[in-house]
BAMAR-929795 format. One line per field, with one value per residue: x, y, z of N, C-alpha, C, O in turn; residue number from 0. Coordinates in steps of 0.05 Angstrom, whole numbers. Example, Ala and Ser with C-alpha at 12.3 -4.5 7.8 and 13.67 -1.06 7.14 Angstrom:
n_east	c(264_257)
n_north	c(-114_-45)
n_up	c(156_142)
ca_east	c(246_273)
ca_north	c(-90_-21)
ca_up	c(156_143)
c_east	c(264_258)
c_north	c(-66_1)
c_up	c(156_157)
o_east	c(285_268)
o_north	c(-66_23)
o_up	c(169_161)
k	c(0_1)
END
This chain:
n_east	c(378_422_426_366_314_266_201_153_88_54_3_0_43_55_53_79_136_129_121_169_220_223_223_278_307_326_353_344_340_301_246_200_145_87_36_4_24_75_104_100_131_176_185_197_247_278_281_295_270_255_205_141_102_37_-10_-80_-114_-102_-76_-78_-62_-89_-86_-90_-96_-44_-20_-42_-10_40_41_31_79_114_132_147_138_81_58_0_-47_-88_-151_-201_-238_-262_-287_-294_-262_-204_-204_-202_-157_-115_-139_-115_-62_-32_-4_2_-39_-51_-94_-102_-113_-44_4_70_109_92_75_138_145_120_142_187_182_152_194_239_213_207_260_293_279_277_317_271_220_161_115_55_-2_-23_-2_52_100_150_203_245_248_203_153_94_53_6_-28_21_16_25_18_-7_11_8_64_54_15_41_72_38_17_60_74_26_30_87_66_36_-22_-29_-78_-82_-101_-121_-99_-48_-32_-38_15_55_56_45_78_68_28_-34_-102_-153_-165_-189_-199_-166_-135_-174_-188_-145_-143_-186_-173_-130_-155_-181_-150_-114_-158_-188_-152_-152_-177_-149_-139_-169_-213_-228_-271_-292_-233_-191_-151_-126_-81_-87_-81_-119_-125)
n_north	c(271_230_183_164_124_139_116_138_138_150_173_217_251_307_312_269_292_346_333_304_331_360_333_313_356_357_322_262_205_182_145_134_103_105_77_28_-22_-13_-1_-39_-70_-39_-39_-93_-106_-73_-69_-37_9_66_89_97_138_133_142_144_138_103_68_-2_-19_5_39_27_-32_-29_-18_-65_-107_-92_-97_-146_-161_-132_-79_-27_44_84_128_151_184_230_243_250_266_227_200_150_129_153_110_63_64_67_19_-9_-11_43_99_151_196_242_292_318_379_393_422_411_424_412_360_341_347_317_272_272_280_218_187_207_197_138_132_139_99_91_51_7_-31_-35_-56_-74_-94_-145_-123_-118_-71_-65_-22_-27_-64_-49_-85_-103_-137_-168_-201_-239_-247_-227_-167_-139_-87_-18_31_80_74_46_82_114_93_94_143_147_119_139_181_171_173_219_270_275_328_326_366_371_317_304_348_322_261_263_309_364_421_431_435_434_386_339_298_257_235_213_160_137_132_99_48_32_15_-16_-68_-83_-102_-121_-92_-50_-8_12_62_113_156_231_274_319_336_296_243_193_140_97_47_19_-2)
n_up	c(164_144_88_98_62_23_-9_-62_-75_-133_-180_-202_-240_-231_-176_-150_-164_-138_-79_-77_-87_-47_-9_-23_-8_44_40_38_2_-51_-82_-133_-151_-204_-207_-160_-171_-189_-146_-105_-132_-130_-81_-62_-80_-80_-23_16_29_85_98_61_22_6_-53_-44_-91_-148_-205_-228_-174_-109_-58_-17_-19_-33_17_51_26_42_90_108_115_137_177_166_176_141_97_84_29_6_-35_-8_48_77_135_143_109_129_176_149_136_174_204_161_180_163_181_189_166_103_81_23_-16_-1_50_23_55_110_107_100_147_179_166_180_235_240_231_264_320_319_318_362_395_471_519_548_584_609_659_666_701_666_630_584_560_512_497_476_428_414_426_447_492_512_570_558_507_450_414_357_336_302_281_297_328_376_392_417_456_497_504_531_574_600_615_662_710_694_672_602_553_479_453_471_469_415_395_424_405_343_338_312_309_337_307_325_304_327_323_300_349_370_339_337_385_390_364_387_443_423_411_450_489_539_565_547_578_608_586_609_589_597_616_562_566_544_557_600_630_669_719_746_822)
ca_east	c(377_426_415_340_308_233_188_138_72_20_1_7_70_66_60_107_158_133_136_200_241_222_247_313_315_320_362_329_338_267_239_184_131_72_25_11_36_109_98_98_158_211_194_205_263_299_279_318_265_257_184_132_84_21_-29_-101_-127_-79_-85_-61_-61_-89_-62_-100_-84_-10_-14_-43_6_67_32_33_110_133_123_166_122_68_42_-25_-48_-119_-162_-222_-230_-288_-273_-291_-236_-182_-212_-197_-123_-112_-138_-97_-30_-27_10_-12_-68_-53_-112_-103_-94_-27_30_91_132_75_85_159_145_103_163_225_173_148_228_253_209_217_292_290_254_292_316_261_201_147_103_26_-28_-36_4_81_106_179_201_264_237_177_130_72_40_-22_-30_34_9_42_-4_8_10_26_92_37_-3_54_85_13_10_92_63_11_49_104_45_13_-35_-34_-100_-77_-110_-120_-75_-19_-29_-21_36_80_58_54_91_59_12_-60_-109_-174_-172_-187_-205_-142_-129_-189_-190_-126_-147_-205_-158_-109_-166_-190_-131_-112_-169_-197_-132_-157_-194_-123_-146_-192_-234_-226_-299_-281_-206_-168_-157_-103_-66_-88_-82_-130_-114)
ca_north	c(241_221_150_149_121_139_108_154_118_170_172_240_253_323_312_264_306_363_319_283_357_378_311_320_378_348_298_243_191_180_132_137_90_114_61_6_-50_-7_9_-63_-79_-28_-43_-111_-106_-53_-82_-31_39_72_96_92_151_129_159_114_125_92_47_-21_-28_30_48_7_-59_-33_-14_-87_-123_-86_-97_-175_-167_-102_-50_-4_71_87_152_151_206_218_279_258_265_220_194_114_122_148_90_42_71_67_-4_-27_0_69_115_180_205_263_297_341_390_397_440_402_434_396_336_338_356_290_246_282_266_196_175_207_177_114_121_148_91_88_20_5_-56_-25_-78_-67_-125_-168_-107_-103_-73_-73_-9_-30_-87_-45_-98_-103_-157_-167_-230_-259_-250_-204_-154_-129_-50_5_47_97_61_39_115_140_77_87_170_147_105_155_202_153_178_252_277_289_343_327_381_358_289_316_360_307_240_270_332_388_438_421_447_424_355_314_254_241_228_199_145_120_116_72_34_15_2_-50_-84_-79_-120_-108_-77_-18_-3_26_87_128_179_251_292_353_352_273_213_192_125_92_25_13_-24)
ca_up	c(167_115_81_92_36_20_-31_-59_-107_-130_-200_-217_-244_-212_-146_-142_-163_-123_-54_-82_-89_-15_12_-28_6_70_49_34_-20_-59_-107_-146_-171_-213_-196_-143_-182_-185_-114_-99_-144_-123_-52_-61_-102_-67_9_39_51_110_95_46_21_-11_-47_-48_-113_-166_-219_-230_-150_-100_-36_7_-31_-33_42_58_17_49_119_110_115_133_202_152_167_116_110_61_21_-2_-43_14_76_98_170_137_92_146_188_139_130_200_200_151_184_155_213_191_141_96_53_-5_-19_32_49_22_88_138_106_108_182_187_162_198_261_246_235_288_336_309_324_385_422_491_527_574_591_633_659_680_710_644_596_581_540_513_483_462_430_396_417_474_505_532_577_546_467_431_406_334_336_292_297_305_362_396_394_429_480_511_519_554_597_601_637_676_723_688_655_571_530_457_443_488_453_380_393_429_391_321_334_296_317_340_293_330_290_345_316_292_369_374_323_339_415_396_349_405_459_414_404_475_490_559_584_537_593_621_571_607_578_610_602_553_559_532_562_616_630_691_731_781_843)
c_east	c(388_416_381_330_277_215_166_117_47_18_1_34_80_64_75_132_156_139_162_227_241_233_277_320_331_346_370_334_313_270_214_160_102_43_30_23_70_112_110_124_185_211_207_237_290_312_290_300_255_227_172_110_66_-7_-52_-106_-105_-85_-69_-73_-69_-81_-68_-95_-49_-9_-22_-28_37_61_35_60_130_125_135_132_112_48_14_-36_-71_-131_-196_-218_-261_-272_-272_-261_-211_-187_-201_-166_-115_-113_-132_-66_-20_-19_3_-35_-67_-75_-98_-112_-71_-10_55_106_118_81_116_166_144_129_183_210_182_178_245_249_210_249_297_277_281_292_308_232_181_131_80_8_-37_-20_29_85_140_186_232_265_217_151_115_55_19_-25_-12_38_16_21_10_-7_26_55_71_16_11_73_71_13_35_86_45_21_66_94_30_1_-48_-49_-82_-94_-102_-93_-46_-9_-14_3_55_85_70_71_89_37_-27_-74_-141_-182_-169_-189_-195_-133_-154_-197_-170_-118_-166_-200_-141_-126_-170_-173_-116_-134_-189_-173_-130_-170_-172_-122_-163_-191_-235_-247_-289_-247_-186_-170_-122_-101_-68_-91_-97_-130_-144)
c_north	c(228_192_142_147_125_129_126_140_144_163_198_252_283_333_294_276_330_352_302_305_366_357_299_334_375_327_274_228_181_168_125_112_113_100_39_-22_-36_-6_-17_-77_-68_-39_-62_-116_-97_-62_-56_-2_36_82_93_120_139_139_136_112_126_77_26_-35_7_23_27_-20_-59_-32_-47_-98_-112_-95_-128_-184_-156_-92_-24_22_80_108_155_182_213_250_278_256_260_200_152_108_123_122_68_45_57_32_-26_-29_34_86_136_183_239_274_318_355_391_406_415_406_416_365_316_341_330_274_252_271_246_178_184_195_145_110_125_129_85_51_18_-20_-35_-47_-66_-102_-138_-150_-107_-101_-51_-56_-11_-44_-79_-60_-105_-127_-157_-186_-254_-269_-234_-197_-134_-96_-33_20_72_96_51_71_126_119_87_121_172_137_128_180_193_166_205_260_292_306_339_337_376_323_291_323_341_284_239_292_347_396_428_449_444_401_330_287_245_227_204_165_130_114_91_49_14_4_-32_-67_-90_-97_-108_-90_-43_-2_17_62_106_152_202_264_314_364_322_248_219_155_117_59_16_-10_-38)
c_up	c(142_117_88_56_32_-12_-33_-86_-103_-171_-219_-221_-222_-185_-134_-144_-144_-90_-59_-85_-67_-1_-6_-19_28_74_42_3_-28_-80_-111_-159_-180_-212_-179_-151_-177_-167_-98_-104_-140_-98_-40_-74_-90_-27_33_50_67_114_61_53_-6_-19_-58_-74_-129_-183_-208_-197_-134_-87_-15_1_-30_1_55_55_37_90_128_116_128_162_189_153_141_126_82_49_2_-17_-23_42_93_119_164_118_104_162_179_137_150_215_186_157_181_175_203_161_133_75_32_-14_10_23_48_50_108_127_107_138_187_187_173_224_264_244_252_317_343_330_340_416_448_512_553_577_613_635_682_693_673_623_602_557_534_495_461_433_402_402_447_471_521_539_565_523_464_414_377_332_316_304_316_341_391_406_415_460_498_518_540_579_613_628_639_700_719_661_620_559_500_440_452_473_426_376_400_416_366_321_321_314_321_326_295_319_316_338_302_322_374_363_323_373_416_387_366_435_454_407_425_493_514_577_567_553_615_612_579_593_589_606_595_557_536_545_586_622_658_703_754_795_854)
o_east	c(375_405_372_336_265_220_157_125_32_34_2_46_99_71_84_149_177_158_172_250_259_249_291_345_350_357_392_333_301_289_203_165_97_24_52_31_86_136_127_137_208_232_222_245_312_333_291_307_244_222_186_101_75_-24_-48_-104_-89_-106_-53_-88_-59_-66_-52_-88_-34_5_-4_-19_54_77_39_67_153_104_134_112_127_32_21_-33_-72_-122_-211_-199_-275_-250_-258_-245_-195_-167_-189_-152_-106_-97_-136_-50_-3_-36_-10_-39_-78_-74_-79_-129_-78_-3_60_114_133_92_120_188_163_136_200_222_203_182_266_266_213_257_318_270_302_274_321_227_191_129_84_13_-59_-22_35_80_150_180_236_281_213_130_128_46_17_-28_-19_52_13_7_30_-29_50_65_74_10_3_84_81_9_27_93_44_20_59_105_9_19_-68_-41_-73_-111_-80_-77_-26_13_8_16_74_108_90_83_111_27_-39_-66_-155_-205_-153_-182_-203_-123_-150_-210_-172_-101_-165_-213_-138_-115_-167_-183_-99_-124_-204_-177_-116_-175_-180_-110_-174_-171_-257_-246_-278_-238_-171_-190_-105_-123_-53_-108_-89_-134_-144)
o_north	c(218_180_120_160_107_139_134_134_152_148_200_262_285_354_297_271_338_360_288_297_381_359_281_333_390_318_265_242_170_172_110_105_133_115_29_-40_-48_-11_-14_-90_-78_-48_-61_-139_-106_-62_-57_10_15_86_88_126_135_143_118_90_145_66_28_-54_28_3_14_-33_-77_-50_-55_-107_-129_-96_-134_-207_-164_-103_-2_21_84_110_164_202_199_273_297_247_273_189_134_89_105_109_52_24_34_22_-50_-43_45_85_144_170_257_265_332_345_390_406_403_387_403_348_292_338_319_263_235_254_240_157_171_188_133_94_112_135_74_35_21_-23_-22_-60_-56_-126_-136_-157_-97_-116_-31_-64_-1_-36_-92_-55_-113_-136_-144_-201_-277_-287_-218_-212_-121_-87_-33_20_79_109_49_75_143_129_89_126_188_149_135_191_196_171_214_258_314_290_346_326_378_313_284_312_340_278_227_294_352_381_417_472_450_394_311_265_227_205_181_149_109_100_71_29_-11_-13_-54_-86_-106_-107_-89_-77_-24_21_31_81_118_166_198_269_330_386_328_234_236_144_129_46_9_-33_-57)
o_up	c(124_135_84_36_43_-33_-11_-108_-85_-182_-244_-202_-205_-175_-112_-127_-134_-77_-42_-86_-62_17_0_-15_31_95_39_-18_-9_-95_-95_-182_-167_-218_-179_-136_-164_-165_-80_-88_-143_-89_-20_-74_-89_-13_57_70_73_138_42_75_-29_-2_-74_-85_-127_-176_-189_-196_-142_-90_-1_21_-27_11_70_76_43_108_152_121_132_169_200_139_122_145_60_64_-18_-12_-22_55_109_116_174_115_99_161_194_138_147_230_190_145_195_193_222_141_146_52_38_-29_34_-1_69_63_123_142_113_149_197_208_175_237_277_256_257_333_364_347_342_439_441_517_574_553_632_614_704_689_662_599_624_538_546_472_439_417_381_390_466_450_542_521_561_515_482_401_377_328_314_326_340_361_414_428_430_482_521_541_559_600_635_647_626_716_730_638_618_550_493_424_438_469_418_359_384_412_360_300_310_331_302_329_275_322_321_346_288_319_380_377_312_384_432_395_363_449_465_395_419_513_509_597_572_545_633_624_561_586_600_581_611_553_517_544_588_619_673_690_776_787_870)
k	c(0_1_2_3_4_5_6_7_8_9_10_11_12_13_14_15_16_17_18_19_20_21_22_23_24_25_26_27_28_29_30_31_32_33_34_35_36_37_38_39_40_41_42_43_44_45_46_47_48_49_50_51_52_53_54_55_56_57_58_59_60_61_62_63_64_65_66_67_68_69_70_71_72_73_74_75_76_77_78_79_80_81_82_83_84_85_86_87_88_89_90_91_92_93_94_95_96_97_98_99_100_101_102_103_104_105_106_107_108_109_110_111_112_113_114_115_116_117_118_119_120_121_122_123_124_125_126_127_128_129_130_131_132_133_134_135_136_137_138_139_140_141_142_143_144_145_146_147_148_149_150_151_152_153_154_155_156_157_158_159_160_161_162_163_164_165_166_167_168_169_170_171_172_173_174_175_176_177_178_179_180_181_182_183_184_185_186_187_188_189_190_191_192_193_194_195_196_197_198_199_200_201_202_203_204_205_206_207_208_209_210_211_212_213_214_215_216_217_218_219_220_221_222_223_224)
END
């Protein structure tokens, strides 16, 4: 994917350079801040990347203050990057915009997986409008409607809603979810699926109700008459 450009803000000098050598690899043009205040300043400055990796704790500005501020402006993909892994903290990622949630320790290769994904699906969206009782939503477009309001969604949320759609009436498995949304390997982490189903119900309003619940296998995409 020549010409993408990725911003990368962590504060440890050597893990930015170790994730900033595997996406040269690839490709990829990368720039560096060292804290959230630089984070803030190339992005603005530069205007032009194609993703953002951030990691939360930082001085100056952490991730979640940089991920807000870029969210007030931006839908530009933000992948967050954390040394815990309590379920309030992805929660909060997730509810600030954050499209995927990496912990740490991580395999440089899976994370380069994550971003060749989340930009190819991105680019990939196909030219089509499906339209439900009170839901359309406009894939060309990027943007869904619920009762005529434009509903503000992740790249991430709107990636998982246009699958569901896509296999409307046909029971999903977790694992079938992971593999095709995010595209990597299911690893029994369900409640990465899960957390970003309850994410898009509620924002969905009552037409989240289009989401059922499968007992013991996922969820499936249904309209009832």
């Amino acid at each position: 994917m020549s010409g993408v450009k990725i911003l990368i803000a962590d504060d440890e000098a050597r893990m930015r350079k170790l994730v900033s050598d595997f996406l040269k690899r690839e490709g990829y043009s990368v720039m560096e801040a060292e804290d959230g205040k630089r984070a803030l300043e190339l992005f603005y400055s530069e205007q032009n990347f194609d993703l953002v990796i951030l990691d939360i704790m930082m001085p100056e500005l952490d991730g979640w203050s940089v991920c807000r501020r870029i969210r007030e402006n931006s839908r530009i993909p933000i992948i967050m990057l954390t040394a815990r892994s309590e379920e309030a903290d992805e929660l909060l990622g997730f509810n600030l915009g954050a499209d995927e949630y990496i912990t740490k320790p991580f395999s440089p290769m899976i994370l380069v997986a994550r971003v060749k994904a989340l930009l190819r699906r991105l680019s990939n969206g196909k030219r089509d409008v499906k339209l439900y009782d009170g839901l359309k939503i406009d894939e060309t477009g990027h943007v869904v409607y619920v009762d005529e309001k434009i509903v503000d969604l992740s790249p991430k949320e709107f990636e998982l809603l246009v699958y569901f759609t896509d296999n409307e009436g046909i029971a999903l498995s977790r694992e079938q979810i992971l593999n095709s949304v995010w595209d990597y390997d299911y690893f029994g982490d369900a409640r990465t699926v899960d957390t970003h189903v309850k994410k898009l119900r509620l924002k969905l309003g009552d037409k989240g109700d289009y989401i059922q619940t499968v007992r013991g296998l996922g969820y499936k995409f249904e309209v009832k008459k």
